[in-house]
C-alpha positions, -999 to 999 in steps of 0.1 A, spaced: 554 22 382 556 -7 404 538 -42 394 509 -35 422 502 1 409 500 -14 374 472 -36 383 455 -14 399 455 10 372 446 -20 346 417 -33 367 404 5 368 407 7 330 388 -28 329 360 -18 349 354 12 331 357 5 295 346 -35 303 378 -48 280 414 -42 277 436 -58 249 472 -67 262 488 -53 231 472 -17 236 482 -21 274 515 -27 270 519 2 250 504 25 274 523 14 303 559 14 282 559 -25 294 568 -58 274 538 -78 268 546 -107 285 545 -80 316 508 -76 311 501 -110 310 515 -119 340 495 -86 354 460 -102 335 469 -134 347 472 -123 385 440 -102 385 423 -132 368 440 -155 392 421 -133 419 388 -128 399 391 -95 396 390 -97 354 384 -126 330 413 -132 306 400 -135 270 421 -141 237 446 -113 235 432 -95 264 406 -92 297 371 -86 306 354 -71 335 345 -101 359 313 -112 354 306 -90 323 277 -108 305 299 -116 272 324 -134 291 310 -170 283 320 -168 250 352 -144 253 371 -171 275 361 -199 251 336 -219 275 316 -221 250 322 -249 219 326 -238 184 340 -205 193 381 -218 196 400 -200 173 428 -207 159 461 -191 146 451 -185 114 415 -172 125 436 -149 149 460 -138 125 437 -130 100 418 -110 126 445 -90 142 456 -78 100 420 -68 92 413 -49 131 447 -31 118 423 -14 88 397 4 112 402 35 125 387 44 159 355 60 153 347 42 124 314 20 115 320 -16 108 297 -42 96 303 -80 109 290 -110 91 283 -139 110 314 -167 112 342 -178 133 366 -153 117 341 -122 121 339 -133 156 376 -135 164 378 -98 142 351 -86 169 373 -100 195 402 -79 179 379 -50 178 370 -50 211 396 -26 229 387 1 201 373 35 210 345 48 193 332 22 170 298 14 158 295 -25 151 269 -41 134 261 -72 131 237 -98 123 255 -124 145 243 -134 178 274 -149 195 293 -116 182 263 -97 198 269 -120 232 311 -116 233 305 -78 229 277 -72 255 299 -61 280 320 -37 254 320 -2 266 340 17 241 317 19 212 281 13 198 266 -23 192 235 -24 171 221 -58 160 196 -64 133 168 -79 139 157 -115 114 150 -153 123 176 -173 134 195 -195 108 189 -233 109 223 -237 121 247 -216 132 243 -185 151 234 -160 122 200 -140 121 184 -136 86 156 -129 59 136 -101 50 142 -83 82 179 -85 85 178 -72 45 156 -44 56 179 -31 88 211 -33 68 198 -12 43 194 15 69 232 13 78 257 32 57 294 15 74 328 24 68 340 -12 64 322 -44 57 338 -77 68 321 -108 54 328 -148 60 328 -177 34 329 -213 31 345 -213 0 365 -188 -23 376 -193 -62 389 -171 -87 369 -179 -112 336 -187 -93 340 -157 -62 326 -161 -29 302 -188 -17 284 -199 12 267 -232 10 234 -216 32 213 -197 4 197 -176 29 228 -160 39 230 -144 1 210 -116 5 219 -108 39 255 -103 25 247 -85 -5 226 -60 19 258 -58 40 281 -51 8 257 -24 -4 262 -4 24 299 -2 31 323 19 19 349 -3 21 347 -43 23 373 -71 30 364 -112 28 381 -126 57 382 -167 54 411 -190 65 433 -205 35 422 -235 36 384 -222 19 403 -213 -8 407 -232 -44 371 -245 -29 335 -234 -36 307 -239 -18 268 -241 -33 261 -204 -38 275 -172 -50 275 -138 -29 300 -116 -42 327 -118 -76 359 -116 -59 371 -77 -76 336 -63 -51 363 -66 -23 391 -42 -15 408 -63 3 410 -107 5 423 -111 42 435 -149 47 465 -165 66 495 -176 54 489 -206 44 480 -200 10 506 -213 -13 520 -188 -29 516 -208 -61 481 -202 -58 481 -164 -49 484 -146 -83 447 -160 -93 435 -134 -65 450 -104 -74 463 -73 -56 435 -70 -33 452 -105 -14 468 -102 19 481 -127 38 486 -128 74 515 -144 91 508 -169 119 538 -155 138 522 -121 145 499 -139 169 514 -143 199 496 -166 227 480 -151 256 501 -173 281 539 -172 288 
């Protein structure tokens, strides 16, 4: 298949499903990577698609604000990427997922995004905005007051919809993460909210960059053994790594490749 074919067959997929994820596209095309960015690049270049991390969105789909990163606070970095692309790796397509709100649930959401048949829910309104345009699955949002800072909705009401939602996998955000102590957050409000979001998964994973562990914030959520799996990067030194058990993973910065040549 020649390059212009290839686009035009990528921009159709894009338009139908609203995002495409370079890795799944190279893979369908038998092409190097590389090959599909130069192909995202081009129809970006014509704005035909927006590129995103890792990926492209319809042009002018309503999420694409945050997607591209034109919006501050929302930059990921490698190990938020890294750590992302290793937990994506545990959902099956069809599965329900739970997202707690944070920068690392929101670049997992980004990961997520060129799935088929999911179900995300999440109490996090930037994750709700980046996935507005998603067309291969099923967003629901809770409903709850927004947070004092942050983009997270909670209270009584975010409790109460969670507790309707029975999800394959939870994936929940910290500020801070010790053996001995578990995981924290240093906003109480967001404790019950998590707890309702642990309750109703089947399977959970804490997702944090290394550098919250060894650290605790002000308040307890969850003792460390309620997670099947602690998903950080590897920056963790591996001194450190034998207080957390078998349920660690760590995610090397080199599996993320950048979205550029």
């Amino acid at each position: 298949m020649i390059a212009a074919q290839r686009r035009r067959a990528i921009l159709r997929q894009i338009e139908v499903d609203g995002y495409a994820e370079a890795s799944r596209l190279s893979a369908e095309f038998a092409v190097d990577v590389s090959t599909i960015r130069r192909d995202l690049d081009s129809l970006a270049r014509s704005g035909l698609v927006q590129r995103t991390h890792g990926g492209a969105l319809r042009a002018g789909a309503p999420g694409a604000l945050g997607l591209t990163e034109k919006r501050p606070g929302f930059e990921h970095g490698e190990a938020e990427r890294a750590i992302a692309r290793l937990a994506a790796g545990l959902v099956s397509d069809g599965e329900a997922v739970a997202l707690d709100a944070g920068a690392t649930t929101h670049a997992l959401a980004l990961a997520l995004a060129g799935r088929k048949n999911l179900t995300v829910v999440t109490n996090d309104l930037a994750i709700a905005h980046d996935l507005a345009a998603w067309r291969r699955g099923r967003l629901v949002v809770v409903g709850g007051e927004l947070a004092e800072t942050g983009t997270a909705l909670v209270g009584p009401w975010t409790q109460d919809d969670l507790a309707r939602f029975h999800t394959d996998w939870a994936f929940l955000a910290a500020d801070g993460i010790d053996a001995e102590v578990g995981a924290t957050t240093d906003d109480t409000g967001d404790v019950p909210v998590k707890r309702a979001m642990l309750a109703g998964a089947r399977a959970t994973a804490l997702v944090a960059p290394s550098a919250r562990f060894g650290h605790h914030a002000l308040a307890t959520f969850a003792r460390l053994d309620e997670f099947d799996r602690l998903i950080t990067d590897d920056g963790l030194a591996a001194t450190a790594r034998p207080a957390y058990g078998a349920a660690l993973v760590c995610a090397a910065h080199d599996d993320v490749r950048p979205d550029t040549d």
